[in-house]
N, CA, C and O atoms as CSV, one atom per row, in Angstrom:
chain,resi,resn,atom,element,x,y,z
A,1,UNK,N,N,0.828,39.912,23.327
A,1,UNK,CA,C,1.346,38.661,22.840
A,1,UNK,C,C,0.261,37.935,22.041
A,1,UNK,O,O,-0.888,37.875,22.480
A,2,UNK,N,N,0.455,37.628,21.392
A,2,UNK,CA,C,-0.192,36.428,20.397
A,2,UNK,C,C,-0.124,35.083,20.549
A,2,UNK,O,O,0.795,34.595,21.207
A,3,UNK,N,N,-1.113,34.282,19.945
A,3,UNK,CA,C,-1.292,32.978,20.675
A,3,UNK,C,C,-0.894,32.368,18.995
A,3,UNK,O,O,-1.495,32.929,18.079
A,4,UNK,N,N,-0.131,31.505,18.715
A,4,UNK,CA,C,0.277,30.868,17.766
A,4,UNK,C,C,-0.155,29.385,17.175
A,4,UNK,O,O,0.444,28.486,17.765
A,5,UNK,N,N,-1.025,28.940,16.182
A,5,UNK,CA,C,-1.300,27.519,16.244
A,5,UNK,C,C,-1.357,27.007,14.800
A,5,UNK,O,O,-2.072,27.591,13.985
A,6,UNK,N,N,-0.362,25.547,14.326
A,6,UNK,CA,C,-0.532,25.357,13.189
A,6,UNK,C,C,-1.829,25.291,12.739
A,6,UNK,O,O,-2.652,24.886,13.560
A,7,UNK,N,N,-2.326,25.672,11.337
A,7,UNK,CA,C,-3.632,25.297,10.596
A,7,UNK,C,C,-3.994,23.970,11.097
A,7,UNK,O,O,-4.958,23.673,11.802
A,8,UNK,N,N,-2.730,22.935,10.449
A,8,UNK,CA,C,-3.254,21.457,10.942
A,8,UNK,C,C,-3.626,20.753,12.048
A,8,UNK,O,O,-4.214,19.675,12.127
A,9,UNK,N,N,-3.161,21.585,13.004
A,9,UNK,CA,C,-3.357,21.052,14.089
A,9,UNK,C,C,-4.540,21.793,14.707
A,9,UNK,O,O,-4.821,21.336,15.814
A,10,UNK,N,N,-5.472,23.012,14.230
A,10,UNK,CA,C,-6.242,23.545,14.619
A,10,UNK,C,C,-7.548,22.890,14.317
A,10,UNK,O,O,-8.486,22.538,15.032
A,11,UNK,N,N,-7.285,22.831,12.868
A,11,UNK,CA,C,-8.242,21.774,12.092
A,11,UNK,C,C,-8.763,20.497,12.480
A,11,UNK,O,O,-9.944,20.157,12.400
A,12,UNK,N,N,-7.591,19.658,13.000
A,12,UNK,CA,C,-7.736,18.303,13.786
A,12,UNK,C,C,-8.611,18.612,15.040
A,12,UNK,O,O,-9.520,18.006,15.607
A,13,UNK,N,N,-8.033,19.688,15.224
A,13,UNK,CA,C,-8.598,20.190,17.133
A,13,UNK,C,C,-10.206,20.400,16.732
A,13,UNK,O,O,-10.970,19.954,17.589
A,14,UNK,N,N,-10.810,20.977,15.624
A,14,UNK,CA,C,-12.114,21.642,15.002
A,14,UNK,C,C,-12.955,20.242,15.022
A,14,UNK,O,O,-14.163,20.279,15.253
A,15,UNK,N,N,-12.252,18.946,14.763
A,15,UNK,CA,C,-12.658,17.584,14.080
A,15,UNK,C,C,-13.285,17.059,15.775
A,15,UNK,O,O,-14.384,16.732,16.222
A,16,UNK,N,N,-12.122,17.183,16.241
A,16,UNK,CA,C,-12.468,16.637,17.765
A,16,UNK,C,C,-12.917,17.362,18.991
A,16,UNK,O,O,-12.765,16.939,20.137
A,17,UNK,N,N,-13.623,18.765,18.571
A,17,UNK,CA,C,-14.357,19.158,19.203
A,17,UNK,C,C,-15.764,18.857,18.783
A,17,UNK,O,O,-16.611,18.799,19.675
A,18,UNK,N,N,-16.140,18.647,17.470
A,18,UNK,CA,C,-17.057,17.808,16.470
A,18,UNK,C,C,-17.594,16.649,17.179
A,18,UNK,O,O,-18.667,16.737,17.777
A,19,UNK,N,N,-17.004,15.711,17.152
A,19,UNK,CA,C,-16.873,14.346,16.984
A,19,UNK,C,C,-16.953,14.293,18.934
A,19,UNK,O,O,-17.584,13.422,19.532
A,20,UNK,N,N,-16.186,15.396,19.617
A,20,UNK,CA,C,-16.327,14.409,21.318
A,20,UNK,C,C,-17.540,15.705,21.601
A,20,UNK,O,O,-17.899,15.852,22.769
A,21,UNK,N,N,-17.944,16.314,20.888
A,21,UNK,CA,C,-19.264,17.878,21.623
A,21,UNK,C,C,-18.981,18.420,22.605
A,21,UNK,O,O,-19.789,18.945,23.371
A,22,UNK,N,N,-17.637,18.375,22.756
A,22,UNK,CA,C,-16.739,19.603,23.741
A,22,UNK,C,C,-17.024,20.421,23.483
A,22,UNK,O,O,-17.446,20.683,22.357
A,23,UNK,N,N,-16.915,21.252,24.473
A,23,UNK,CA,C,-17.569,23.063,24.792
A,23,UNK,C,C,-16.289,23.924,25.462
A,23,UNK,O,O,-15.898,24.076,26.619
A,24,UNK,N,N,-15.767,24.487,23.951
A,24,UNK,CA,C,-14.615,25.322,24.129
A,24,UNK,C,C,-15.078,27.074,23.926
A,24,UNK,O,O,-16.150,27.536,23.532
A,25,UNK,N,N,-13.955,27.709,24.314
A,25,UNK,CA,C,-14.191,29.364,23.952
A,25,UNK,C,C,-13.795,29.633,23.171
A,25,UNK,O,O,-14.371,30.548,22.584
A,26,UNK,N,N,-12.868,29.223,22.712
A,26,UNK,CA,C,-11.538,30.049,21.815
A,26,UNK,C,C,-10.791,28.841,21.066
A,26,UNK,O,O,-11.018,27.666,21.355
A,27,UNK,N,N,-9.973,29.197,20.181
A,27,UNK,CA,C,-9.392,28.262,19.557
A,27,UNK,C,C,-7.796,27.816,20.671
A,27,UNK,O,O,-6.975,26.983,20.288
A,28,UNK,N,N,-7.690,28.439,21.782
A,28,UNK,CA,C,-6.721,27.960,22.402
A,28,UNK,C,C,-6.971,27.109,23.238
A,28,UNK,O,O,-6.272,26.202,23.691
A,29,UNK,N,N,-8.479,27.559,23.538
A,29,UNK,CA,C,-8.838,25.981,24.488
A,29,UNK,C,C,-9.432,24.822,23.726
A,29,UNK,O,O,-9.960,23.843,24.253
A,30,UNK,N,N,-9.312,25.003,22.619
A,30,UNK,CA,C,-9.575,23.545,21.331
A,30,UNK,C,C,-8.057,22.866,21.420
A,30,UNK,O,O,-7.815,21.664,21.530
A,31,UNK,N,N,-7.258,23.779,21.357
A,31,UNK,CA,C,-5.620,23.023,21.340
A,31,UNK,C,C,-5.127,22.555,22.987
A,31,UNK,O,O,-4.179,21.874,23.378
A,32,UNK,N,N,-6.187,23.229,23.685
A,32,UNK,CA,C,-5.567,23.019,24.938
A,32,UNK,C,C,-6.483,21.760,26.022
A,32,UNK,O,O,-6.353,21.423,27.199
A,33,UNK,N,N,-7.633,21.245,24.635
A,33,UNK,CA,C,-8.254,20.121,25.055
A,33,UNK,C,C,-7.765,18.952,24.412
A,33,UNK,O,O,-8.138,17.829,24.752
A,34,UNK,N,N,-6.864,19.181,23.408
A,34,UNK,CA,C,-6.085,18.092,22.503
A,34,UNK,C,C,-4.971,17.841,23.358
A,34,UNK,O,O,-4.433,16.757,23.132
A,35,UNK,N,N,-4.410,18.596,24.376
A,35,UNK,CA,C,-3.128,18.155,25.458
A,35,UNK,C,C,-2.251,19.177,24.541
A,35,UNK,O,O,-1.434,19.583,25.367
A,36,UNK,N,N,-2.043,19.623,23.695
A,36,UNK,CA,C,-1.220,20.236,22.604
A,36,UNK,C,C,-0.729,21.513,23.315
A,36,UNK,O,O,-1.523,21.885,24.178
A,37,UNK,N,N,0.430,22.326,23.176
A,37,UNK,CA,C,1.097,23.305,24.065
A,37,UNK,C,C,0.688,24.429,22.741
A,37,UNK,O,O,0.540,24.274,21.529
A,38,UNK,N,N,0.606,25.507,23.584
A,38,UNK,CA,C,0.288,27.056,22.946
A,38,UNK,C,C,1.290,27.901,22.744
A,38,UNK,O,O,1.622,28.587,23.711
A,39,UNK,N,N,2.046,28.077,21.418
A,39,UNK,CA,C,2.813,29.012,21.173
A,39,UNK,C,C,2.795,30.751,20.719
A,39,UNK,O,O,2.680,31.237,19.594
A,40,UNK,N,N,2.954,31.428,22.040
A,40,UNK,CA,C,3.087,32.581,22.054
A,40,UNK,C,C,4.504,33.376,21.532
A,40,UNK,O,O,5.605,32.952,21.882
A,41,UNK,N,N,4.337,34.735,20.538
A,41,UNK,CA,C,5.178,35.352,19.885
A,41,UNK,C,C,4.569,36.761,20.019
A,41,UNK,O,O,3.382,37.052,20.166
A,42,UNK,N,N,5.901,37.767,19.914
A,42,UNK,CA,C,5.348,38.919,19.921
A,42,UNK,C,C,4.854,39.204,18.920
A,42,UNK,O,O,5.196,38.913,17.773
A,43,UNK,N,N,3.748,39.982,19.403
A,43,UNK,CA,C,2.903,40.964,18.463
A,43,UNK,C,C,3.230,42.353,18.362
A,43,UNK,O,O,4.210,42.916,18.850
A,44,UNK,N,N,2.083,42.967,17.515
A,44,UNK,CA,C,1.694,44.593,16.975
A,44,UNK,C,C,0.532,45.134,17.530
A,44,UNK,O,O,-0.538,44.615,17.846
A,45,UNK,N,N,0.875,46.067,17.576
A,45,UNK,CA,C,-0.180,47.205,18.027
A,45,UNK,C,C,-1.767,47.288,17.369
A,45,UNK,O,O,-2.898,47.583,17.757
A,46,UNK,N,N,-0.998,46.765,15.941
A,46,UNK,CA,C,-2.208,47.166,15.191
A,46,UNK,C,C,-2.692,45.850,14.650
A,46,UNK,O,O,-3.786,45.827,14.085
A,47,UNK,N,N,-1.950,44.705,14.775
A,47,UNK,CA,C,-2.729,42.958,15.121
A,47,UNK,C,C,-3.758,43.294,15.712
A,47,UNK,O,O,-3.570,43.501,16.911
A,48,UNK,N,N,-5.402,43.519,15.144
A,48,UNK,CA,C,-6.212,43.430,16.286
A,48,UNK,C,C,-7.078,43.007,16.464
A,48,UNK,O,O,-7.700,43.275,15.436
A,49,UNK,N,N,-8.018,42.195,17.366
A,49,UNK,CA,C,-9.435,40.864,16.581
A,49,UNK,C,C,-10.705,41.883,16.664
A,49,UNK,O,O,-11.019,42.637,17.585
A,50,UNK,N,N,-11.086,41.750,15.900
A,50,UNK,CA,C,-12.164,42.379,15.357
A,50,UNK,C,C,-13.374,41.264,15.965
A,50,UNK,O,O,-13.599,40.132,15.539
A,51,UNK,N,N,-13.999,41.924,17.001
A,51,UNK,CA,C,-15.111,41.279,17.970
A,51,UNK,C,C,-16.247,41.366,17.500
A,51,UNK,O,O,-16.993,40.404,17.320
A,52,UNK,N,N,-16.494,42.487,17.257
A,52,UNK,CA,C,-17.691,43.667,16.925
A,52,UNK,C,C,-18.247,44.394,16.373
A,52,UNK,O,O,-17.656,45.460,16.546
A,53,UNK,N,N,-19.115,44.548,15.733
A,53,UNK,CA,C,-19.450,45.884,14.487
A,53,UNK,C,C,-18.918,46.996,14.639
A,53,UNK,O,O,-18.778,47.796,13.714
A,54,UNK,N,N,-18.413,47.276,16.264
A,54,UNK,CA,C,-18.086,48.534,16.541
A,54,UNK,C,C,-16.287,48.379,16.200
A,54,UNK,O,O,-15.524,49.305,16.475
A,55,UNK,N,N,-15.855,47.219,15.645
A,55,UNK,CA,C,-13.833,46.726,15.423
A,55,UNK,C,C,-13.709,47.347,14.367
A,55,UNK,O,O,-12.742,47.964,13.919
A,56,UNK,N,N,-15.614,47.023,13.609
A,56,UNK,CA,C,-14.962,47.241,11.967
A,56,UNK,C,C,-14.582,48.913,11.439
A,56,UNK,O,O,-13.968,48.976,10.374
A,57,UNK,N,N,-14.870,50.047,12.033
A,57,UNK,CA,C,-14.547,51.134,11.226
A,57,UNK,C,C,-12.965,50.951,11.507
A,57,UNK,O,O,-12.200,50.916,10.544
A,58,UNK,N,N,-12.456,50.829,12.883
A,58,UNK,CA,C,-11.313,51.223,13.461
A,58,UNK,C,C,-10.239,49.972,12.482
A,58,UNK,O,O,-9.156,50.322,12.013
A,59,UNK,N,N,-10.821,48.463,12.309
A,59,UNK,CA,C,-9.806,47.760,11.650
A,59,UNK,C,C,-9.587,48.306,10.148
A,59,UNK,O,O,-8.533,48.016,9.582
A,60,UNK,N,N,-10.521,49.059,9.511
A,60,UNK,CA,C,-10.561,48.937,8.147
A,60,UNK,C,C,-9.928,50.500,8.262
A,60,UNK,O,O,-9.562,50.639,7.095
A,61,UNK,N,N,-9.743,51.152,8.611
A,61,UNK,CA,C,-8.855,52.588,9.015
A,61,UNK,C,C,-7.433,52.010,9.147
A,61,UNK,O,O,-6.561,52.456,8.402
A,62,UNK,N,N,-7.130,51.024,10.066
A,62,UNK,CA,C,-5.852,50.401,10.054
A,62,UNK,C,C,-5.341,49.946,9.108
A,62,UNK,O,O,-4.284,50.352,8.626
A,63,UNK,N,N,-6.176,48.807,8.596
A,63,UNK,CA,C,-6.102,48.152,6.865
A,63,UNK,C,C,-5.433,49.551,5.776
A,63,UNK,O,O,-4.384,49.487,5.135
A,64,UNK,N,N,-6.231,50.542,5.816
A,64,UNK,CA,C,-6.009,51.437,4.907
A,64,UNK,C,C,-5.054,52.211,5.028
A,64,UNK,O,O,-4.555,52.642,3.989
A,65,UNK,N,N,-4.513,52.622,6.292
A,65,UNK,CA,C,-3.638,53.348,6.813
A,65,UNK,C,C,-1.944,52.308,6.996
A,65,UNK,O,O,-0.935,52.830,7.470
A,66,UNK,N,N,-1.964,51.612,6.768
A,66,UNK,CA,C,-1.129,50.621,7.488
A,66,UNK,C,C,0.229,51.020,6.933
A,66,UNK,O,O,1.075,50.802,7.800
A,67,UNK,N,N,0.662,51.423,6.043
A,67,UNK,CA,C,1.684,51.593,5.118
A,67,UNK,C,C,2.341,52.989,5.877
A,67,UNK,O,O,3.374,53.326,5.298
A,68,UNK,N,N,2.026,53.793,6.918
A,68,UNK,CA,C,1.794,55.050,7.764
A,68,UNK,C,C,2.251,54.356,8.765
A,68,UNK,O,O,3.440,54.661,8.854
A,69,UNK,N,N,1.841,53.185,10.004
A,69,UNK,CA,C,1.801,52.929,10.623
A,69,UNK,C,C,2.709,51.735,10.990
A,69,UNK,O,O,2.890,51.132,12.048
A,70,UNK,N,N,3.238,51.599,9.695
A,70,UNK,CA,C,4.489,50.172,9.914
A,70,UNK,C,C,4.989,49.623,8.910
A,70,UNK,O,O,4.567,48.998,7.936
A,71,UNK,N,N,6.419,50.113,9.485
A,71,UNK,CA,C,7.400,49.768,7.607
A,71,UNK,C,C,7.674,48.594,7.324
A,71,UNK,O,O,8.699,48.432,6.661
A,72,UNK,N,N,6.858,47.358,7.724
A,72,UNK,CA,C,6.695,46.022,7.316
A,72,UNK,C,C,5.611,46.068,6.436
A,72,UNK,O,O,5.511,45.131,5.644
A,73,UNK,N,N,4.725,47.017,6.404
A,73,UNK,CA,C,3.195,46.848,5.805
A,73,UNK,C,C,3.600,46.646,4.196
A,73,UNK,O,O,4.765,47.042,4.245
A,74,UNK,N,N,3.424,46.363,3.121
A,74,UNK,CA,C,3.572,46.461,1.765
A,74,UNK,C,C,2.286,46.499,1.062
A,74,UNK,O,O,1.410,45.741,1.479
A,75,UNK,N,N,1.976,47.429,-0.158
A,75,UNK,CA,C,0.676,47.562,-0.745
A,75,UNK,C,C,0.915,46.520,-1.276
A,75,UNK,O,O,2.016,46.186,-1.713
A,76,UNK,N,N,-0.387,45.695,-1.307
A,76,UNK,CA,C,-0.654,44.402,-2.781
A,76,UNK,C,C,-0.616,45.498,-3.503
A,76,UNK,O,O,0.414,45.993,-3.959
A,77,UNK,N,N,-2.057,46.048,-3.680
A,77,UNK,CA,C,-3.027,46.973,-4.336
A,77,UNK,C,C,-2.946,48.544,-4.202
A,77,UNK,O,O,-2.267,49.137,-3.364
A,78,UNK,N,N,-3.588,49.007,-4.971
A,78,UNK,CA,C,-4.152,50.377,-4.287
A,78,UNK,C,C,-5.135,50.827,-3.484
A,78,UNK,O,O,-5.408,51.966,-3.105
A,79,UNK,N,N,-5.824,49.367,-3.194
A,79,UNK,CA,C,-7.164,49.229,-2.463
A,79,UNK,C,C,-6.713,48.324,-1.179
A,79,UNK,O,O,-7.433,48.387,-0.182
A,80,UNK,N,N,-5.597,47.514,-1.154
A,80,UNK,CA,C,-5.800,46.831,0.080
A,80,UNK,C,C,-4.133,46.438,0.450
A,80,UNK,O,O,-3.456,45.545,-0.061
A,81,UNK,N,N,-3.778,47.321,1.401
A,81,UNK,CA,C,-2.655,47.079,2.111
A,81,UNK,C,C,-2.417,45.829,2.840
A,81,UNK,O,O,-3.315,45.332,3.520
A,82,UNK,N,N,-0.787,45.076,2.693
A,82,UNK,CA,C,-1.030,43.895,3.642
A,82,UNK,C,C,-0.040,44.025,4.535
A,82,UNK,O,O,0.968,44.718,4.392
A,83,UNK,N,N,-0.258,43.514,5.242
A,83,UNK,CA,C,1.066,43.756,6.648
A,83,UNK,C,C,1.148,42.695,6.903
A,83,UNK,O,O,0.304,41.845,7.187
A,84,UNK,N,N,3.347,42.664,6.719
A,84,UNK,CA,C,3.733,41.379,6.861
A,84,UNK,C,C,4.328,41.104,8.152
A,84,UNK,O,O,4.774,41.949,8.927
A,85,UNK,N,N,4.288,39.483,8.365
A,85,UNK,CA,C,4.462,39.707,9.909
A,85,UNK,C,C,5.971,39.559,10.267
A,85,UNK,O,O,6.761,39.093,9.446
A,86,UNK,N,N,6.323,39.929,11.402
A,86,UNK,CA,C,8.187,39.951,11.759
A,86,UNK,C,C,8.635,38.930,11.741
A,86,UNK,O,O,9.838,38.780,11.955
C-alpha cells in the first residue's frame, strides 16, 4: 500500500516542521504532526523507494524494463519509460 499526500499540504507540513524544529522520519509523520489524516491506495510491485546505492541498479532496470512489466507503462522516449499510475 502506498501512503498518499497532497503537494500542498506536504509543503505546509515542510514549513512547520521548519518553523516549530520538530523531529520527524518520514513525510507521514510531517502530516501526522499537522493532525492531517493519511491517505492510503493500492500500489505496484514495481512502485519502489529507492533507499540506497544498492535501489539504484535494480530501479533503473525497472525504469528501463517497465513497458515488459506493466501495460500501464507508456514510452515518453526511447531512453526513459514512464509508468502511469491506476
Amino acid at each position: 500500500m502506498l501512503q498518499v499526500i497532497r503537494p500542498k499540504l506536504l509543503e505546509a507540513g515542510f514549513k512547520l516542521v521548519a518553523e516549530q524544529h520538530l523531529e520527524v522520519t518520514d513525510d507521514v509523520s510531517i502530516i501526522e504532526a499537522m493532525h492531517e489524516p493519511v491517505q492510503i491506495t493500492k500500489g505496484s510491485y514495481t512502485n519502489i523507494k529507492v533507499r540506497a546505492k544498492d535501489s539504484v541498479p535494480m530501479s533503473v532496470g525497472l525504469a528501463l524494463s517497465c513497458h515488459l512489466l506493466d501495460d500501464r507503462c507508456v514510452p515518453r522516449n526511447t531512453h526513459t519509460p514512464t509508468c502511469l499510475a491506476a
